[in-house]
C-alpha distance (Angstrom), angle and dihedral (degrees) to the residues before:
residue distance angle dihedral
X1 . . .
X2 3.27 . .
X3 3.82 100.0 .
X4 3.87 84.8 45.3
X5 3.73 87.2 65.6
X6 3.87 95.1 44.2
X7 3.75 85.6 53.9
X8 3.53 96.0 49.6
X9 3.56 93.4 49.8
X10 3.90 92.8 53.9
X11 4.14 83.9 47.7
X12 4.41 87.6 54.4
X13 3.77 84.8 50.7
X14 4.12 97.8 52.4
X15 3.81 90.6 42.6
X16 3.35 93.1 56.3
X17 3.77 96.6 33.9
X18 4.37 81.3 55.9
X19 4.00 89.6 40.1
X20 4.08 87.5 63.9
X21 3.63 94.0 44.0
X22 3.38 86.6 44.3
X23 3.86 95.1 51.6
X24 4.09 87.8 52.5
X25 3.61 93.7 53.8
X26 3.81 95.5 50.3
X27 3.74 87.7 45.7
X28 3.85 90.2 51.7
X29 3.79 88.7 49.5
X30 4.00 90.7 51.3
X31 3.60 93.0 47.4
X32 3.70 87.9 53.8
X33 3.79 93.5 58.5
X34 3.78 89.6 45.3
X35 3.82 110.0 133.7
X36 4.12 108.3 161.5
X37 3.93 127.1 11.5
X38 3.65 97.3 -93.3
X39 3.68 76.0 62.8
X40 3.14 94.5 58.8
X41 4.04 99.1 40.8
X42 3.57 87.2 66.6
X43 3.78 94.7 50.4
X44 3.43 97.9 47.8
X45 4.32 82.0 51.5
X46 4.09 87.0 61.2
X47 3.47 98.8 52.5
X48 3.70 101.2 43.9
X49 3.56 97.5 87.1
X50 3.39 87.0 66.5
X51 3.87 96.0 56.4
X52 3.83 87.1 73.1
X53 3.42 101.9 32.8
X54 4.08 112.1 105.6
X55 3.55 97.5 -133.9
X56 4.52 95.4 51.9
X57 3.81 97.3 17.1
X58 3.86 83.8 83.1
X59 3.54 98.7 35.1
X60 4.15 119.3 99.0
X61 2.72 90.5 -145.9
X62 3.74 102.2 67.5
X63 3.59 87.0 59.6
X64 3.55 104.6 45.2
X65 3.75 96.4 52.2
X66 4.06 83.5 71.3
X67 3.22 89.1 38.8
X68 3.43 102.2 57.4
X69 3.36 92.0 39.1
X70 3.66 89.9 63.9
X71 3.41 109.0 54.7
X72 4.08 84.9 44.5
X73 4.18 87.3 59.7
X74 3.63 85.7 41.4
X75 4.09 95.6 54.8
X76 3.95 82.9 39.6
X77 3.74 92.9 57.2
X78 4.26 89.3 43.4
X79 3.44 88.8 54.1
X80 3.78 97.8 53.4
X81 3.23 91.7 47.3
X82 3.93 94.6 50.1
X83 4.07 85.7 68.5
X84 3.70 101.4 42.7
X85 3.61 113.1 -86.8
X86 3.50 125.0 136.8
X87 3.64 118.2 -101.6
X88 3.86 141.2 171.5
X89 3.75 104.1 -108.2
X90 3.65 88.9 -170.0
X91 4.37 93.8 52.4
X92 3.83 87.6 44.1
X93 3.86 83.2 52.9
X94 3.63 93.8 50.4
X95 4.09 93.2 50.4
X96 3.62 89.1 56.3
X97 3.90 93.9 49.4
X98 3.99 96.7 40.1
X99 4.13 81.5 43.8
X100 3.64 86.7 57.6
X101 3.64 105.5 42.5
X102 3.47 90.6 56.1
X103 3.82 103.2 46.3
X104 4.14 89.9 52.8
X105 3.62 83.5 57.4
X106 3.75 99.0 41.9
X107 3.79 81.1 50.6
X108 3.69 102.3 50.0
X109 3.92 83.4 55.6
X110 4.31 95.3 42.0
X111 4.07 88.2 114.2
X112 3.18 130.1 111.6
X113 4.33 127.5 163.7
X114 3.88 110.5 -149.6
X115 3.87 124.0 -150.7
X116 4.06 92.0 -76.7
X117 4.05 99.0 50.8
X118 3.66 92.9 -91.5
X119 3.63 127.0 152.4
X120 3.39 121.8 -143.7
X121 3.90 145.0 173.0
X122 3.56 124.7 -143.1
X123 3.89 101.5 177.7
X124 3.78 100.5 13.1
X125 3.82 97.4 106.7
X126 3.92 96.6 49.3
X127 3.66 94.8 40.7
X128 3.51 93.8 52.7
X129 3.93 99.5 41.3
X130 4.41 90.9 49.3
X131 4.17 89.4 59.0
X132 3.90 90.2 45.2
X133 3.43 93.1 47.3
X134 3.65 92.7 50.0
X135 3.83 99.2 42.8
X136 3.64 92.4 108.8
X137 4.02 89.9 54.7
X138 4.45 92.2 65.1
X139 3.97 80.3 65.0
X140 3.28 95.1 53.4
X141 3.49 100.4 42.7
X142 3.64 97.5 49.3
X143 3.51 88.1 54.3
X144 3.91 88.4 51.0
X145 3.56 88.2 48.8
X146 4.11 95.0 45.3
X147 4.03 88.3 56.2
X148 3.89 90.5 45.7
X149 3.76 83.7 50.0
X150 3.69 92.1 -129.5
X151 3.84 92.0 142.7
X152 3.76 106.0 174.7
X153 4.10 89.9 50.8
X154 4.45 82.9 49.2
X155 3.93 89.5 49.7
X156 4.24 84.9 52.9
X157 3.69 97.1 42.3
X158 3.74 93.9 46.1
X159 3.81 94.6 44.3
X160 3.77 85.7 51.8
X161 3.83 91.8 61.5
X162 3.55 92.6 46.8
X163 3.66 99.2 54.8
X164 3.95 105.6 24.8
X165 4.57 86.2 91.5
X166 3.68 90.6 46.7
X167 3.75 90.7 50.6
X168 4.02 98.1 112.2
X169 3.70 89.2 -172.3
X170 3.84 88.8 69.0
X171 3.38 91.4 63.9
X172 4.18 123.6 -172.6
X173 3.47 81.2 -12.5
X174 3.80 97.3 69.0
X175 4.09 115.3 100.5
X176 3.64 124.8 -105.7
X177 3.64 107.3 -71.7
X178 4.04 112.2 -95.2
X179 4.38 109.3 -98.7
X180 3.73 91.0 -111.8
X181 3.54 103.4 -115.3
X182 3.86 84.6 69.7
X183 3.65 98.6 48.3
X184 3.80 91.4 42.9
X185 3.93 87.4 53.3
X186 3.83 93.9 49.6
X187 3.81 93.3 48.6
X188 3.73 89.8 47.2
X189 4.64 83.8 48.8
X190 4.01 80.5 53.5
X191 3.66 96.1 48.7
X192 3.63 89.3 48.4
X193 3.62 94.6 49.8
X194 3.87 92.6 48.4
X195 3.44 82.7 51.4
X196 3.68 97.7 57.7
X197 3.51 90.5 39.1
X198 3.69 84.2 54.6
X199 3.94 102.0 -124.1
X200 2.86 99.7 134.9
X201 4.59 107.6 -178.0
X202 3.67 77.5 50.6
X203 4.33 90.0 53.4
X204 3.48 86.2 35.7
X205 4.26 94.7 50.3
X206 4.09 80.1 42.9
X207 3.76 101.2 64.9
X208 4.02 86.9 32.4
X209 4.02 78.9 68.7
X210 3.89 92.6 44.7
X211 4.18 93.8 45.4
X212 4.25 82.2 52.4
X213 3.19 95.6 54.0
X214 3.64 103.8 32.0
X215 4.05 132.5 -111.3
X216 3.95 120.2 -167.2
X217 3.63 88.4 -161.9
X218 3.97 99.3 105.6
X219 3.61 101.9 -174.8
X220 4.36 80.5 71.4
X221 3.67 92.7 62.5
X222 4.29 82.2 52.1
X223 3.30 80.5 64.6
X224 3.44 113.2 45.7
X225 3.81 86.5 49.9
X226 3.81 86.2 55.9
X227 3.94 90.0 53.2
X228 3.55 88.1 46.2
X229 3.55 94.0 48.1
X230 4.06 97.0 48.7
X231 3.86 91.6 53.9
X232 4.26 79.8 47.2
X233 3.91 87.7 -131.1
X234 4.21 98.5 162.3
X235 3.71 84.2 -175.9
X236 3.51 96.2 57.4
X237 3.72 98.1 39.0
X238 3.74 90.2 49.9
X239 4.49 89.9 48.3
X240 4.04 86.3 46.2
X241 3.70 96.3 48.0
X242 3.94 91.9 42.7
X243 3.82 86.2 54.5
X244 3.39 101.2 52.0
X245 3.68 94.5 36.5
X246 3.87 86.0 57.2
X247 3.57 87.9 50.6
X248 3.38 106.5 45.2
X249 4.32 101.4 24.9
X250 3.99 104.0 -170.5
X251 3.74 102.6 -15.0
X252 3.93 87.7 103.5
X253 4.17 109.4 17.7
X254 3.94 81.8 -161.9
X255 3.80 89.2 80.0
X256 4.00 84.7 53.1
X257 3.76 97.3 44.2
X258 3.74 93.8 44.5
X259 4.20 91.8 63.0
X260 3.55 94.1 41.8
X261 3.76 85.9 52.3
X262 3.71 83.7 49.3
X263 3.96 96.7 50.2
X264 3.90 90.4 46.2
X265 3.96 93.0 53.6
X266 3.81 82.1 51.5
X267 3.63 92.0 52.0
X268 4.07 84.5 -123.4
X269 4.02 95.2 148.2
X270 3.42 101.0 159.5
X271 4.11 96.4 45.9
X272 3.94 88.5 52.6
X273 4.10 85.7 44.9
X274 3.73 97.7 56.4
X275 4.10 85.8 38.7
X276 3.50 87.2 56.1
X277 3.74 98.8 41.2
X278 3.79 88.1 50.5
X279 3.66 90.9 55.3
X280 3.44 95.8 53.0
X281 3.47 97.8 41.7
X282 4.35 79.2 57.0
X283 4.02 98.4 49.1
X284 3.62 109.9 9.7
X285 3.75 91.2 -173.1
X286 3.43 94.7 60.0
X287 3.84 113.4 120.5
X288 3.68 107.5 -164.7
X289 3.91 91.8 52.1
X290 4.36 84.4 64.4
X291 3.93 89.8 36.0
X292 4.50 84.0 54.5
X293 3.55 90.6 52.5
X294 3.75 89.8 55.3
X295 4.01 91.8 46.4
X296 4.37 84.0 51.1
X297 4.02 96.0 44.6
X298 4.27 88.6 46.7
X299 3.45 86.2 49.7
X300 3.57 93.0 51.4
X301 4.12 95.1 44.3
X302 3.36 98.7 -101.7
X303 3.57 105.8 132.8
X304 4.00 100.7 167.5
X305 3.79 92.5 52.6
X306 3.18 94.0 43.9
X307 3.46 94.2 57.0
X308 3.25 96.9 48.3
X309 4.00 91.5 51.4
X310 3.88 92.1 58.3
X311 4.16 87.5 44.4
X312 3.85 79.8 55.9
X313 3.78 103.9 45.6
X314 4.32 85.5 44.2
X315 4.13 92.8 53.5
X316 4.07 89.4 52.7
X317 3.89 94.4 44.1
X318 4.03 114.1 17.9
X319 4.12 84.8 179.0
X320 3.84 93.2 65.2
X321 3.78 112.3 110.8
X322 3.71 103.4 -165.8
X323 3.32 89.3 46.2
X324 3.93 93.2 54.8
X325 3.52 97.2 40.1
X326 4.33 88.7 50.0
X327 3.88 88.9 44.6
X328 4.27 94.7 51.1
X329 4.27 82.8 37.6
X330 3.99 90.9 55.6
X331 4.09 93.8 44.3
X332 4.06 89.2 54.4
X333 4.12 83.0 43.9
X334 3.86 86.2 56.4
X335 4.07 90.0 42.1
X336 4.16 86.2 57.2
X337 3.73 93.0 48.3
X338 3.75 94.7 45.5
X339 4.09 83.9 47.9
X340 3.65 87.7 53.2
X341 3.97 93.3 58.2
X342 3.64 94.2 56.0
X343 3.65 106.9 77.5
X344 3.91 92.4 109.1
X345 3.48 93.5 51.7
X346 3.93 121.7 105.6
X347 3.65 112.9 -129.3
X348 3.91 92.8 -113.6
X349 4.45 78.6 62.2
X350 3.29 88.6 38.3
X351 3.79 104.2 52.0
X352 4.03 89.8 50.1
X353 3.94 100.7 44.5
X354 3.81 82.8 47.7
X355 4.05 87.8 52.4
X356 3.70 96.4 40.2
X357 3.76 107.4 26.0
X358 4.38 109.5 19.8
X359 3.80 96.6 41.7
X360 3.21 104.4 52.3
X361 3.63 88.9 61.4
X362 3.71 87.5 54.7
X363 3.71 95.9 49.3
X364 3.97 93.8 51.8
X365 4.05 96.1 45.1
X366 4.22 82.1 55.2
X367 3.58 83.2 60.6
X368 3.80 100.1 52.3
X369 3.72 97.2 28.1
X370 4.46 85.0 57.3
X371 3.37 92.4 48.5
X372 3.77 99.4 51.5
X373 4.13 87.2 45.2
X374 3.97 83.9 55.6
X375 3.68 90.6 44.2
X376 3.56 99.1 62.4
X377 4.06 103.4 -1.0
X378 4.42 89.7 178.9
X379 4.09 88.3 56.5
X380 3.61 108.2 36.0
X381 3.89 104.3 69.8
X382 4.12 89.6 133.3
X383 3.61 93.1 55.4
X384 3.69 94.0 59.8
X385 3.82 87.3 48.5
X386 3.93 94.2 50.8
X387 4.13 76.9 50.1
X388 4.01 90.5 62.7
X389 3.63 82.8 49.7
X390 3.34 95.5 53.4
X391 3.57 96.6 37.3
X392 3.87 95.5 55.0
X393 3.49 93.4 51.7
X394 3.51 95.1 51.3
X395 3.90 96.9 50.5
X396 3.52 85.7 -124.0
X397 4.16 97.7 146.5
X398 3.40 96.1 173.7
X399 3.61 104.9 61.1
X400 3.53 91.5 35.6
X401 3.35 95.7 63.0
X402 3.85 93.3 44.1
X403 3.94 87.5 52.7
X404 4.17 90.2 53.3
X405 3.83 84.5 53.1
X406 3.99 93.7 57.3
X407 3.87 84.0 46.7
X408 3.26 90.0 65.9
């Protein structure tokens, strides 16, 4: 009885060892009659058993069945296309990128060792030439998949393109790797389309790729920083900025302004110091680089320095707004701390060191403070209310009440 069992056992095991080979060939026969991408949904459903099965999860051939299959709907789908039917750009898309995930995995597993040691390949050469031969289609799609506004699917498709000649598991069959201004524009497409899709460690990963290789496009690194600084990633923000600021040196101070910023929120003084002092030391007529070393001694408390920074950065370029609007900000900071000091003071005192010391300050922060509002009018809301401020303490109704109007 006991042998009976044993045997029976041994009999469960080959039926089910046949019943998943047996599921792989019917899948292989369905994909064969696929004819649309529903079609090939329901496939795909048949033969997943047999990805996590022990005896076909390993098997390459499990994989490239689908895989296969795939690219064959996909060329299908091209070719009705190419006379005039109507097709779903978006489906013919998604049988390119289902087609692809499964042959890299049918090729990771295309190994097998034979009784003397040898390795061999049994679908190596095929798997390898269908992806080359279809590099040119990722492009495509993604683009098909950017108008459709399917973002995440654009982001695949155009990371596909990018890596498919760097792929050293494809061997002499790979295509001629991409001149890099084209692969650093499609890896900037598929950060933009992560992006949109709002993924954004896949955006972020994206215009890694485009930084590596190098993009002289420098509203991108704008928006990498803005992916980096949505996910609030100071690391990242401070790497991208450094990048593009070795890139591109002065032709956008942003790049500049954006690691100091980045060094001060890190409490890193002395790195943003000798940044600064290098930068200077570079383009001595540079504004902004004075008008940063105002922003890092504020940060740091010291008000008089400060001060004197953005007095600095406003003397070498009268036409920079920040640098206005800090300078007029600082003099009504000084005005408050002089206020502060006057508590023994009779009012007789007070009234004339208000008159001849305190307003004076006022007077020439309302000239700095209007002239960074007329600067750049869309951007300088704050300086007209540090106006109101300085307005109302000088009495002066008449501007005040022309500064509450452009508040509104």
């Amino acid at each position: 009885m006991k042998k009976i069992c044993v045997l029976s056992l041994g009999l469960l095991a080959a039926a089910s060892m046949s019943a998943q080979t047996a599921t792989v060939k019917e899948a292989e026969k369905a994909f064969k009659g696929v004819n649309s991408y529903g079609d090939y949904q329901k496939a795909v459903q048949v033969i997943t058993p047999a990805f996590s099965n022990p005896e076909t999860q390993n098997n390459a051939q499990t994989y490239w069945i689908p895989g296969k299959a795939g690219f064959k709907l996909y060329d299908d789908m091209y070719g009705q296309k190419a006379i005039g039917k109507e097709v779903n750009l978006d489906e013919m898309g998604d049988a390119l990128l289902e087609g692809y995930k499964y042959a890299l995995k049918a090729l990771s597993l295309d190994t097998v060792t034979d009784a003397k040691g040898k390795v061999k390949t049994k679908f190596s050469k095929e798997i390898t030439q269908t992806i080359a031969g279809h590099h040119a289609d990722f492009a495509n799609s993604g683009s098909g998949y950017w108008d459709s506004k399917n973002y995440p699917k654009a982001y695949e498709a155009f990371m596909a393109y990018v890596a498919i000649p760097n792929n050293p598991s494809l061997g002499q069959a790979a295509p001629k790797a991409l001149p890099d201004s084209v692969a650093a524009q499609m890896a900037y497409y598929a950060g933009l389309a992560a992006w949109q899709g709002e993924m954004l460690p896949e955006a972020a990963s994206a215009f890694e790729k485009m930084m590596e290789i190098g993009y002289d496009d420098m509203a991108a690194y704008d928006y990498a920083y803005s992916v980096a600084y949505q996910m609030n990633d100071e690391a990242r923000k401070l790497k991208y900025s450094q990048i593009a600021y070795d890139r591109f040196g002065k032709a956008k101070p942003e790049f500049l302004q954006r690691i100091i910023s980045s060094y001060i929120a890190e409490k890193k003084y002395d790195d943003a110091m000798n940044l600064l002092e290098t930068a200077i030391k570079n383009d001595p007529t540079n504004g902004t680089n004075y008008y940063l070393i105002g922003v890092l001694y504020d940060d740091k408390g010291d008000k008089e320095k400060s001060q004197e920074a953005f007095k600095k950065a406003v003397e070498i370029d009268p036409n920079n707004a920040m640098a206005n609007f800090s300078y007029g900000t600082s003099l009504i900071q000084q005005y408050e701390r002089l206020d502060e000091k006057t508590g023994d003071m009779s009012q007789v005192e007070y009234n004339k060191y208000r008159v001849e010391t305190m307003n004076p300050l006022l007077k020439e922060a309302s000239t700095y403070l209007e002239k960074a509002y007329e600067l750049d009018p869309d951007n300088m809301t704050n300086a007209l209310t540090n106006l109101k401020i300085v307005y109302y303490n000088l009495n002066d109704g008449a501007n005040l009440d022309r500064v509450e109007k452009l508040l509104l």
